[in-house]
Structures are given as C-alpha cells and as structure tokens.
SERO-4910 file (N, C-alpha, C, O; in steps of 0.05 Angstrom, whole numbers):
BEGIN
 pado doro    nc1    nc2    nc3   cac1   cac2   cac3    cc1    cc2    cc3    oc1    oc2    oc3
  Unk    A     17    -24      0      0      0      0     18     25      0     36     30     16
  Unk    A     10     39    -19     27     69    -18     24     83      6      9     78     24
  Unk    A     45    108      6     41    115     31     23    136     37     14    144     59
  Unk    A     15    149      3     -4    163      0    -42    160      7    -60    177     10
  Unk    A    -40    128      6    -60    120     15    -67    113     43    -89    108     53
  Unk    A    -40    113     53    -52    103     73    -44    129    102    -48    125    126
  Unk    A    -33    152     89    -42    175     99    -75    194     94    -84    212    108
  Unk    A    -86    181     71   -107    182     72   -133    166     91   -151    176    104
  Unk    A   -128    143     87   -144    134    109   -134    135    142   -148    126    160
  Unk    A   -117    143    144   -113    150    173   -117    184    185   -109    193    206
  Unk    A   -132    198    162   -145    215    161   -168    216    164   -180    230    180
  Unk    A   -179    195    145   -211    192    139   -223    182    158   -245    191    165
  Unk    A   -202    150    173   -220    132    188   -231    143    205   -250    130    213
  Unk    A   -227    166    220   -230    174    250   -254    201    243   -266    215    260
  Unk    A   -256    202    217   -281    218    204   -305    202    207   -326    206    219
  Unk    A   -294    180    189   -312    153    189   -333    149    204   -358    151    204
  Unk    A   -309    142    219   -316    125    248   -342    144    261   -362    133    270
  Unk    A   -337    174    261   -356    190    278   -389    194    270   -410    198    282
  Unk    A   -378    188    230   -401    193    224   -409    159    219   -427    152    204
  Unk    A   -403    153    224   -430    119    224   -441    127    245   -465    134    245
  Unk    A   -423    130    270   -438    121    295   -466    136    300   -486    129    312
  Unk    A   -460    156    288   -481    188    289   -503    175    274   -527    179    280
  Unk    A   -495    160    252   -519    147    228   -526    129    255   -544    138    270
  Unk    A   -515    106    261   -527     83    278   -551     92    291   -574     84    287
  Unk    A   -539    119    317   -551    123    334   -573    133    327   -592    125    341
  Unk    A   -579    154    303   -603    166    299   -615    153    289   -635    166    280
  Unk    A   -614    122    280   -623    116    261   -641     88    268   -659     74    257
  Unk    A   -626     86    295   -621     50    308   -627     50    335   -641     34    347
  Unk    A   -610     75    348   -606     65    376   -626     84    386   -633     79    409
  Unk    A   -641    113    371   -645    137    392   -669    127    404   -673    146    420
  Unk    A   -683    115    407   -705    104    424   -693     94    454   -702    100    476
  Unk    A   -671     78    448   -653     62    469   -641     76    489   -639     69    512
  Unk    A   -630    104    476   -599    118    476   -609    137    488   -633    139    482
  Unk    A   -600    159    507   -602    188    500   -586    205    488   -565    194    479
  Unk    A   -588    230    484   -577    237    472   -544    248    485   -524    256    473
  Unk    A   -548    246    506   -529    251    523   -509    232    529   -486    238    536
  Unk    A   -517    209    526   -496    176    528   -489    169    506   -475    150    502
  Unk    A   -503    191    481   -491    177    456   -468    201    448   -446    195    437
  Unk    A   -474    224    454   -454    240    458   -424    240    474   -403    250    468
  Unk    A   -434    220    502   -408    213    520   -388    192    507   -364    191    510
  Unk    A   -408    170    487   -396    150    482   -375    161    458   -352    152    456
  Unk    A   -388    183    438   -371    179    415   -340    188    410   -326    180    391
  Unk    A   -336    202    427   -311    203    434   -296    171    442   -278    164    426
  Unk    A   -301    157    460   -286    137    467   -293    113    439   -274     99    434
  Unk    A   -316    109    424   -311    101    409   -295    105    380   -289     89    363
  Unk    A   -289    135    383   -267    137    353   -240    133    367   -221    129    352
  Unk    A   -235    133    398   -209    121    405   -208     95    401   -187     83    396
  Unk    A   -226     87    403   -220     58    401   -208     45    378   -188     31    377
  Unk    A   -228     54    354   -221     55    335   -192     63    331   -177     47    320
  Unk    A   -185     83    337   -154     94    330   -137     82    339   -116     84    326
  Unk    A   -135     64    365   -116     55    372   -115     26    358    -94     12    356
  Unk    A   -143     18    347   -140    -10    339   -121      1    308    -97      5    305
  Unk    A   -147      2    283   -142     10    263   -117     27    254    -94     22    245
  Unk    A   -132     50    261   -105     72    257    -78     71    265    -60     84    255
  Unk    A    -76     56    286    -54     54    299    -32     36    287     -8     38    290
  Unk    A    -50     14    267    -37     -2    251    -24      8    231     -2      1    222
  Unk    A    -44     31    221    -36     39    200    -10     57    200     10     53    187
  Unk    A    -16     84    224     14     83    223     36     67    226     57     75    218
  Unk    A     34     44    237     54     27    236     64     18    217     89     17    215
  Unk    A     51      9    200     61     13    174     63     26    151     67     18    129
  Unk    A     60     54    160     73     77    148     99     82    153    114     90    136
  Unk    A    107     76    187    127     73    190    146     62    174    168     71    167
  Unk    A    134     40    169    154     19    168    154     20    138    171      5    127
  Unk    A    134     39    118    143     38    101    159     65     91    174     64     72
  Unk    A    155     90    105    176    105    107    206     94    112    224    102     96
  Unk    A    211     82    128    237     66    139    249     58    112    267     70    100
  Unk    A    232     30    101    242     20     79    251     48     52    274     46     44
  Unk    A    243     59     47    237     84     35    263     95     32    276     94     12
  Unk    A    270    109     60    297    109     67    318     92     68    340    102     66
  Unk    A    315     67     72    334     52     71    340     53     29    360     55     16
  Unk    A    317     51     23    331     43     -2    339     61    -18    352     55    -38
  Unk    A    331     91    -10    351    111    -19    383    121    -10    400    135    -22
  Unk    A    383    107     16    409    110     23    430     88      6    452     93     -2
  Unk    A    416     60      2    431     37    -13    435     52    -42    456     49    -54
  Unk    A    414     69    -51    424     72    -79    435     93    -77    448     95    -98
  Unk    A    439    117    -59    464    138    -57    489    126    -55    509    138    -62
  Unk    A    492     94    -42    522     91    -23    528     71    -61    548     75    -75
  Unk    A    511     59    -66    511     48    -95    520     67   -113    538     63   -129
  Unk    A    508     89   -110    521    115   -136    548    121   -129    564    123   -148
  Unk    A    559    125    -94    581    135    -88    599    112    -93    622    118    -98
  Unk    A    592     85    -92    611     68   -100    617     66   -131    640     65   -137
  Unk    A    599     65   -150    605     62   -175    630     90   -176    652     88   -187
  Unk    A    619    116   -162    635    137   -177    664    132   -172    681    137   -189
  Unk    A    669    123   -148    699    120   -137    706     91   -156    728     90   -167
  Unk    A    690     72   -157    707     54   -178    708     63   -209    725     56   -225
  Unk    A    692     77   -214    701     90   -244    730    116   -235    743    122   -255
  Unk    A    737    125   -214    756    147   -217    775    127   -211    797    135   -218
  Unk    A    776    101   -200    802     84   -201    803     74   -224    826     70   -234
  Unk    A    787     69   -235    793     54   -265    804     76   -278    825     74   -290
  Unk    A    789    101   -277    800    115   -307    825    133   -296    836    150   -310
  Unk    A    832    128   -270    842    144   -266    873    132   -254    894    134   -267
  Unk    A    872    123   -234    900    104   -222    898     83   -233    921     76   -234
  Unk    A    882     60   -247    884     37   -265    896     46   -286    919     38   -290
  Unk    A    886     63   -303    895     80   -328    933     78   -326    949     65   -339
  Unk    A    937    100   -304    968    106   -293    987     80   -288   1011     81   -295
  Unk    A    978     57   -276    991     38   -267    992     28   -294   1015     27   -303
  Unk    A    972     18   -311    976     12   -341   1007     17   -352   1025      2   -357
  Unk    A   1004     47   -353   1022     61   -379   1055     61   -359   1078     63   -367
  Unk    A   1046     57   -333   1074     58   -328   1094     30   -324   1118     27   -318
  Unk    A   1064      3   -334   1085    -17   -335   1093    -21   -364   1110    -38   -370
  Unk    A   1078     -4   -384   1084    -12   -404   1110     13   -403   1131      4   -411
  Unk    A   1112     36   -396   1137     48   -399   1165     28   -381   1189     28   -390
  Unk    A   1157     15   -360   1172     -2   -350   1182    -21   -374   1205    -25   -382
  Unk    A   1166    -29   -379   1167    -59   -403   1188    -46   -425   1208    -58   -429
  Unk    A   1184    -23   -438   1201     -9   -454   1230     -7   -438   1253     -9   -447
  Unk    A   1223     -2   -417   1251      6   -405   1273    -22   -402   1297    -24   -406
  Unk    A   1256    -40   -393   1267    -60   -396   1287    -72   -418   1311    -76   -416
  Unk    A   1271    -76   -441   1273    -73   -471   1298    -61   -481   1315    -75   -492
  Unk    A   1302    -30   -477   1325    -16   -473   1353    -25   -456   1375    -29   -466
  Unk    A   1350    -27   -438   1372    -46   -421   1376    -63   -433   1357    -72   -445
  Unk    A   1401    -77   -436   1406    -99   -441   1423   -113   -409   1425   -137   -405
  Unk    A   1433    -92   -390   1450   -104   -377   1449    -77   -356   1441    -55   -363
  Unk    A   1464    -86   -322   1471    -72   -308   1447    -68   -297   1424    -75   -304
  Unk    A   1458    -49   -269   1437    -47   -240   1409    -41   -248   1390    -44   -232
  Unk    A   1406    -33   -268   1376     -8   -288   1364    -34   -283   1353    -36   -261
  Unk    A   1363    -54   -298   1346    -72   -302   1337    -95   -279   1313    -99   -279
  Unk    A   1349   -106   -265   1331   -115   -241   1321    -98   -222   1310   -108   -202
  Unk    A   1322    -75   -224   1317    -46   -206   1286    -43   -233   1266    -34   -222
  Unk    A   1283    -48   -254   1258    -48   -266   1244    -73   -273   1223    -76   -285
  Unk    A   1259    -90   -264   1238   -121   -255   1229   -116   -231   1205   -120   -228
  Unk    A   1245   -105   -209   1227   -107   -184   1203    -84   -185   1181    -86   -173
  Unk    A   1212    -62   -203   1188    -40   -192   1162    -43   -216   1142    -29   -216
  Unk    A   1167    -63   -236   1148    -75   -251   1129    -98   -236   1105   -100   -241
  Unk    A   1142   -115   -216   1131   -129   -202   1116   -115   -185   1095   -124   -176
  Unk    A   1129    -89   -176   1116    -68   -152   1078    -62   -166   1056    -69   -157
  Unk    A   1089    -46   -194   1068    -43   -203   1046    -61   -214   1025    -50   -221
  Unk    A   1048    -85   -216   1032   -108   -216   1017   -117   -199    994   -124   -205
  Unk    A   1030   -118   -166   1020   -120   -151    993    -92   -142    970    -94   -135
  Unk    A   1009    -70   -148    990    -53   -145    961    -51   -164    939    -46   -156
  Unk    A    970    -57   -193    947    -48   -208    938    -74   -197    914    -70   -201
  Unk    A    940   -100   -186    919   -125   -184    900   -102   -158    879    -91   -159
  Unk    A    918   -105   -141    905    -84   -117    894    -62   -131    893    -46   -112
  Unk    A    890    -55   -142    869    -31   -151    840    -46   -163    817    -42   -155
  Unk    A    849    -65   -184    829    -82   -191    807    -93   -173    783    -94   -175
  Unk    A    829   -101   -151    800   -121   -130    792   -105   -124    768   -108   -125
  Unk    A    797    -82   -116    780    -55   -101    764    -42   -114    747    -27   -105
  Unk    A    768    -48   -145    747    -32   -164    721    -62   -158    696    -63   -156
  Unk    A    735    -75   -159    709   -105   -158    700   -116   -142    689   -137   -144
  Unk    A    702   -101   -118    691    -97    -86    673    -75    -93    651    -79    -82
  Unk    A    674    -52   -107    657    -26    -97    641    -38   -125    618    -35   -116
  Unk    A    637    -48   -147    617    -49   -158    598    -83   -148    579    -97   -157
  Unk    A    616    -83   -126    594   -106   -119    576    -92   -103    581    -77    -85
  Unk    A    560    -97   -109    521    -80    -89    524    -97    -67    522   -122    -65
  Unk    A    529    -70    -43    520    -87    -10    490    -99     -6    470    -85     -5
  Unk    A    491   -122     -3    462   -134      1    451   -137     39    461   -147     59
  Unk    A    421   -120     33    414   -118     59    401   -139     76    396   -137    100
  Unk    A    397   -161     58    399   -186     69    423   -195     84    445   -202     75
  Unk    A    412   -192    112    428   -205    132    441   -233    140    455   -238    159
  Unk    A    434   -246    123    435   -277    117    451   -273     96    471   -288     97
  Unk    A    449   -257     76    464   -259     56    494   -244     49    502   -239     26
  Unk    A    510   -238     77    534   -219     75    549   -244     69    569   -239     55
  Unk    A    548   -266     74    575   -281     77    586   -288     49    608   -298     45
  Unk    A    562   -281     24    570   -297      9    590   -282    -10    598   -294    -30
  Unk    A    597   -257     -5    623   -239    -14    647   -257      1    665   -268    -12
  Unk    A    645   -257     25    669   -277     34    670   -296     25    693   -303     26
  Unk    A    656   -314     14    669   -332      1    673   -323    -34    678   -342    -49
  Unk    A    673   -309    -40    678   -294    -65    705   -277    -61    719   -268    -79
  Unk    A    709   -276    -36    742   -265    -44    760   -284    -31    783   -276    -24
  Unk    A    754   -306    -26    761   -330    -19    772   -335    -48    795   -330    -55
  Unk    A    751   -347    -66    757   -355    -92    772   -343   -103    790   -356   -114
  Unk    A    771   -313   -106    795   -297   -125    806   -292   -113    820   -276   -126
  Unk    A    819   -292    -79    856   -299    -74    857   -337    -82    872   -346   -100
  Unk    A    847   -349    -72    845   -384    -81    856   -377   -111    881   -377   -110
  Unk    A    847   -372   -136    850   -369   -166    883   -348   -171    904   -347   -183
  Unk    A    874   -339   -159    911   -320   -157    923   -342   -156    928   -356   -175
  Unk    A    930   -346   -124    950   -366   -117    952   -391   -119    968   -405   -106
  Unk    A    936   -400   -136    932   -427   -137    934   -444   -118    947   -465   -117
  Unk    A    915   -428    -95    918   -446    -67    895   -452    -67    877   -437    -73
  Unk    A    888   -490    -54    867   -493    -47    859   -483    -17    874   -481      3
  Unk    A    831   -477    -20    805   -449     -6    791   -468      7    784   -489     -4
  Unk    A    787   -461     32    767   -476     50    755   -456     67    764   -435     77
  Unk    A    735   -467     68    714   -437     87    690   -450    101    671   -462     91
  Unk    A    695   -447    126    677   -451    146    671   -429    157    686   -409    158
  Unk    A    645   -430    168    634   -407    172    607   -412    194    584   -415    185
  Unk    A    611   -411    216    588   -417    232    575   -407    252    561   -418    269
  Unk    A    585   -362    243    576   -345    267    550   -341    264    543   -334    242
  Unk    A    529   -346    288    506   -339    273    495   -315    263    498   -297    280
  Unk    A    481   -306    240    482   -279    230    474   -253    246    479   -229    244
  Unk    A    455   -270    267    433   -242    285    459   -239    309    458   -218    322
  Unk    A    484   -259    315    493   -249    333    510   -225    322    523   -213    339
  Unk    A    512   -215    295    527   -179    291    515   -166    281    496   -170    266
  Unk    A    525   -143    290    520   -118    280    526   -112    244    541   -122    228
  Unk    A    508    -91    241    526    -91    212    553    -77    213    573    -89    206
  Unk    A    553    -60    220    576    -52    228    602    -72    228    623    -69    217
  Unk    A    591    -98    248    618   -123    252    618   -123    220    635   -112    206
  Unk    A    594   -138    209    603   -152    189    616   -132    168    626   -145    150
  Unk    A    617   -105    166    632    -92    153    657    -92    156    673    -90    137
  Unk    A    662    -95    183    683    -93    192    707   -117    195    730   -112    199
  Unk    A    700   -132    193    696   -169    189    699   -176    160    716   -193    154
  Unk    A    682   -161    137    689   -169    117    722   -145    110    744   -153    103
  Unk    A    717   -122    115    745   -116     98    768   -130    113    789   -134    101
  Unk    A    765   -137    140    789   -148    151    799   -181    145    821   -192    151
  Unk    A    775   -193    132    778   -216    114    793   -210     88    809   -227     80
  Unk    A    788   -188     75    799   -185     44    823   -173     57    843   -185     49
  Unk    A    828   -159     69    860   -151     73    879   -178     91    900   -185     80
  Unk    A    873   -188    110    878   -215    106    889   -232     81    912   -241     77
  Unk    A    865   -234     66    866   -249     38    887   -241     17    904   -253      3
  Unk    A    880   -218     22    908   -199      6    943   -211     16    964   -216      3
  Unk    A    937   -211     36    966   -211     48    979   -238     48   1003   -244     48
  Unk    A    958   -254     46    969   -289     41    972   -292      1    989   -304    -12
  Unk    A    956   -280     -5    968   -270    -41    991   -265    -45   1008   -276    -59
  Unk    A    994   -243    -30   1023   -222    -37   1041   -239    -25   1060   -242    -41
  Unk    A   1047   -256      3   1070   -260     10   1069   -291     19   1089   -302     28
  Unk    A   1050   -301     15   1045   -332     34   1053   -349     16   1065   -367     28
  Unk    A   1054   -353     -9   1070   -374    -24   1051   -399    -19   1063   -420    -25
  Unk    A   1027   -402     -9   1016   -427      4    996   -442    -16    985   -433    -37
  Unk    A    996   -467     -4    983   -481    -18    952   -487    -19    937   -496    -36
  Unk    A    948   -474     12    918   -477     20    911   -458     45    924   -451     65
  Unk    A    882   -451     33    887   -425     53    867   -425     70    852   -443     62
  Unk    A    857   -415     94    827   -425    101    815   -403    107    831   -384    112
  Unk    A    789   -398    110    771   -374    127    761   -392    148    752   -414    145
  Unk    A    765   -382    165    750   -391    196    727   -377    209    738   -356    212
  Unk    A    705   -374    217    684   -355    235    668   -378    244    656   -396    233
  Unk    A    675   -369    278    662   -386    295    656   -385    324    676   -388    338
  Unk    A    627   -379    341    626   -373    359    638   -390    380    643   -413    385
  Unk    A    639   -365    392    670   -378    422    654   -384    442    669   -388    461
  Unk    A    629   -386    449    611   -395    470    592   -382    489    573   -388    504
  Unk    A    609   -358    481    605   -333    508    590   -314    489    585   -295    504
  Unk    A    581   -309    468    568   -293    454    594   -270    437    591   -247    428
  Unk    A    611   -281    438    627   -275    414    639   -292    390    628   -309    375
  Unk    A    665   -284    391    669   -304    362    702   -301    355    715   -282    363
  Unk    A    714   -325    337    735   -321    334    731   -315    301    715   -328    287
  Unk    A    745   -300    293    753   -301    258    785   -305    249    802   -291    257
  Unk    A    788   -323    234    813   -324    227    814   -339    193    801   -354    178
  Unk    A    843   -322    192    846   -326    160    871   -347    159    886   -332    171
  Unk    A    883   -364    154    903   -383    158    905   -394    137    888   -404    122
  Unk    A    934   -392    136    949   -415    115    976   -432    120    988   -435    141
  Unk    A    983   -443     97   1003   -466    103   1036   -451     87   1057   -461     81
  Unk    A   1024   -423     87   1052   -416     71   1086   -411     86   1097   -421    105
  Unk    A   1089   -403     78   1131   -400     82   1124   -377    119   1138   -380    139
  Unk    A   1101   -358    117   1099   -354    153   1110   -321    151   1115   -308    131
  Unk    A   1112   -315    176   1136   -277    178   1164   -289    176   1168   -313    172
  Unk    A   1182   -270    179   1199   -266    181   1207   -245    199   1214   -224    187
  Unk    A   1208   -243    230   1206   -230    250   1180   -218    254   1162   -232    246
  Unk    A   1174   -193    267   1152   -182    265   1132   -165    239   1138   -144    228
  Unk    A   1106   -182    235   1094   -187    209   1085   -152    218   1093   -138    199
  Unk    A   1077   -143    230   1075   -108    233   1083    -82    224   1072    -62    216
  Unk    A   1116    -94    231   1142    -85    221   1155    -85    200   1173    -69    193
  Unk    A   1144   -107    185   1156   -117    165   1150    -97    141   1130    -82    143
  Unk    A   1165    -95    118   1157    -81     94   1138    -82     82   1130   -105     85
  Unk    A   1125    -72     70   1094    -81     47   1084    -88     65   1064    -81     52
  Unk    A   1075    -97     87   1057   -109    102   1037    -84    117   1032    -79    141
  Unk    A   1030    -72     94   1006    -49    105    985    -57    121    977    -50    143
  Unk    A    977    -81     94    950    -93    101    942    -97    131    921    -87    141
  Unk    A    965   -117    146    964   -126    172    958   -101    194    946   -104    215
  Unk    A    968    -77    186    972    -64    199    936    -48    203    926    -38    223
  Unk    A    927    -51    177    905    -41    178    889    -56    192    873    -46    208
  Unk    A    891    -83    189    876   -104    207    869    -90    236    850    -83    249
  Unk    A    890    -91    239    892    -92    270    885    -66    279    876    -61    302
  Unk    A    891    -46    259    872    -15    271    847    -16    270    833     -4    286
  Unk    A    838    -32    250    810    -38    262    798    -56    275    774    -54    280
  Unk    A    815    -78    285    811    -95    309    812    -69    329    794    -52    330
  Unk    A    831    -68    341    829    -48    357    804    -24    367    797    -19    390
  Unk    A    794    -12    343    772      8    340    752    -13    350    733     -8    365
  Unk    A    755    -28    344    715    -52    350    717    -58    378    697    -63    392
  Unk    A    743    -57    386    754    -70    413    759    -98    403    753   -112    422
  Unk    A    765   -109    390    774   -141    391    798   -144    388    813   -126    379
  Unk    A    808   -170    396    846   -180    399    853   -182    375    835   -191    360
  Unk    A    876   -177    363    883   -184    339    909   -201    343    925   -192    359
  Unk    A    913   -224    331    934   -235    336    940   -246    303    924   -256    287
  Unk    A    974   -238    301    985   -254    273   1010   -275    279   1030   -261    285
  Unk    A   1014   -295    281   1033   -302    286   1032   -333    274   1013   -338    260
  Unk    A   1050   -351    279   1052   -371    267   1035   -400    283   1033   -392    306
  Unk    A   1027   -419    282   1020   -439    297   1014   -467    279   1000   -471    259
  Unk    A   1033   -485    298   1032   -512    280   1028   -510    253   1008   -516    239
  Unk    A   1049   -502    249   1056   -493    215   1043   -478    194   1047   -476    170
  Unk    A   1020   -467    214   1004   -446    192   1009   -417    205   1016   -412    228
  Unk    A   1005   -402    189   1004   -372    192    976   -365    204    956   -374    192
  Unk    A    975   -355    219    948   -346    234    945   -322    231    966   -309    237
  Unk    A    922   -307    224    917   -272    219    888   -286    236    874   -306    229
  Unk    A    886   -271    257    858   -283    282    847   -260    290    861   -241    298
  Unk    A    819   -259    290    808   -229    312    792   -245    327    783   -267    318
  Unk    A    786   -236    352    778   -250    377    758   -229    384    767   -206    385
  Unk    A    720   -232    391    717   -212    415    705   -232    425    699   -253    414
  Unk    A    700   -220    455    699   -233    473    674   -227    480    664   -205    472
  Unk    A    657   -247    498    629   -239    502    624   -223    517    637   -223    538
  Unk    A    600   -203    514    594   -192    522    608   -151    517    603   -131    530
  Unk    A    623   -158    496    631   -132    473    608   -127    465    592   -144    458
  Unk    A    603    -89    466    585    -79    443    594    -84    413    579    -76    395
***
C-alpha cells in the first residue's frame, strides 16, 4: 500500500468512524440511547477505533517510510561506490597501465647492469598494485546486500579470487550466527577478511588457505584467516609491504577485539577474537 493512501485513510478513518456512529444512533439506537450517552460514548468510540485500526496503519507507514529510506540510502552509497570505482579505473588503473608498459620499454632498452633488475622489481611493484586496484574496483561495484543472511556470500567470493591468484586450495567454514552482529561487525569483518586475503596472495607462497568464523561460547566469536605458507619473518607489523596487517589490526582495535598474527603448527594465523559480552 502506498504511503499516500494510507495517509489518507488515517485521516478519513476517524471521520468515518464519527459519522456511522451518528448514522447508527439516529437511526437504530435513539429510542434506546439518549442523547447525552450517545454524545459521551462517541468520543471513546473513535479512540478505540484509533488505537486498533489507525494505529496499525501508522505502523506501517512507519515501516514503510523506513524501507523508503533505507533504499535511498543503498542507492546513494551504490552511486558513491560506482563513482569511486570509475575514478580508479579511469584514473589510477589508467596510470599503473602506462607505467608498466613504460617499464616494459625500459626494460627492452637495457640490455644489462643495475637499471634492469631495479625495473623487474618495480614492474613487479606495479603489478601488484594495479591487481590491488582491480580487486578494489570489484569490491565497490559489488552492491551491499541488505539481506542479513546474505553478507557471507562476498566472503566466500574473495576466498575464490585470492584461491585463483594463488593457486591455493580455499576452505571456508563459517558458523557465526548472522543475528549475533552488527552490521557494522560484518563490515568490519568483511574488509578485515579481504586484507587478510590480500596478504596471504602477496606474501604466503601457500598451498591452502582457510577462512575460519566461529562462535567462542560466550556470545562472541573467533575469525581467522590461515594458511600453510613459508609464515613472517620477524615481526609481520614491522615488516615491509605489510600495510594490510597493519590495517587489520587498527580496526581490530577500534571494534575492541584481539588481533593476533603469528605462526602456529605450521600455519600462519591472521585471528580477531571478541569476547562476550563486547558492544
């Protein structure tokens, strides 16, 4: 029901309502009635009415105002995402392009000396980056779905395309139940899964990689991203290129949850922990 209509009848009904009763009574009851008890009553009977009827109806005016808004905000945050993946495509995708092909030339030119593995590595630099620009253009034109049941299934979609990169076999268990987060977590949960994912691409060398989400008993949950690759090399924080981790964990931190990266029984562990009873 539009909402135009049904600001109309929550106009009308309580019109309605006054004039039946007025028909009934003069018509039915005034022999029974006086005119004085039919006067006392009609008031309490258009409340009644209002609180039954009308009362519904605003309720779902509400609720269709609500929807209303919700689905103009999805298609504003939808417009603001297409626009930012079209200014990476045409704009830093574009750049990373022409400068591996100026790389590639440069290469070409060298035949010998320091020039040329100094433009294999920063060709490799820029590879890595334009892939990283790519997944991020193919994250923002994926449409956030407001089905709450249905966030997980991006996680296993960037499961598959680090799995297809690395030619690592992908395993994904997944068993938090959906009403126990916020959206917020699961926003927060999914980018810290793809930067994770990222980071076992770029440096894990592994053969198999896993997603973990699973309630810890207490009304929280553990998440972890793990693999079987080559591991850190001192502190994974510290370490070079290792942005990603770092972002992890600033947003572990902001949610309040533990972040732990470190090695165990031969897998690499990237883990967020909250504990029950966290907002």
């Amino acid at each position: 029901m539009r909402n135009g209509r049904l600001k109309w009848l929550i106009l009308l009904i309580p019109t309605l309502t006054i004039g039946l009763w007025e028909y009934v009574r003069h018509a039915f009851l005034l022999p029974y009635m006086s005119m004085e008890l039919g006067n006392f009553l009609a008031p309490f009977i258009v409340l009644a009415v209002t609180l039954t009827i009308v009362r519904g109806l605003f309720v779902r005016l509400e609720h269709s105002q609500s929807a209303l808004q919700r689905e103009k905000s999805t298609s504003a945050a939808l417009e603001e995402r297409e626009r930012l993946a079209r200014e990476l495509h045409d704009g830093i995708s574009q750049s990373l392009f022409l400068l591996a092909v100026k790389l590639d030339q440069l290469d070409a030119a060298v035949r010998d000396g320091p020039v040329k593995p100094l433009a294999a590595g920063l060709r490799e630099t820029v590879r890595v980056m334009h892939e990283d620009v790519r997944q991020a253009i193919a994250s923002l034109r994926l449409p956030p779905s407001p089905d709450q049941a249905a966030w997980v299934m991006p996680l296993r979609e960037l499961l598959g395309e680090t799995a297809g990169i690395t030619e690592a076999r992908a395993e994904f268990t997944w068993t938090i139940p959906d009403g126990s987060l916020s959206d917020k977590e699961k926003v927060e949960l999914h980018a810290c899964v793809r930067e994770a994912l990222m980071n076992v691409r770029k440096h894990a060398r592994a053969q198999t990689v896993y997603v973990i989400g699973e309630p810890d008993g207490t009304g929280g949950f553990r998440c972890a991203v793990e693999d079987d690759g080559i591991g850190f090399a001192g502190d994974p924080l510290n370490a070079p290129g290792r942005f990603g981790l770092r972002m992890v964990k600033d947003r572990a931190t902001r949610m309040g949850w533990a972040f732990a990266a470190e090695r165990r029984d031969s897998r690499t562990v990237i883990e967020l922990l909250k504990r029950g009873g966290q907002a």
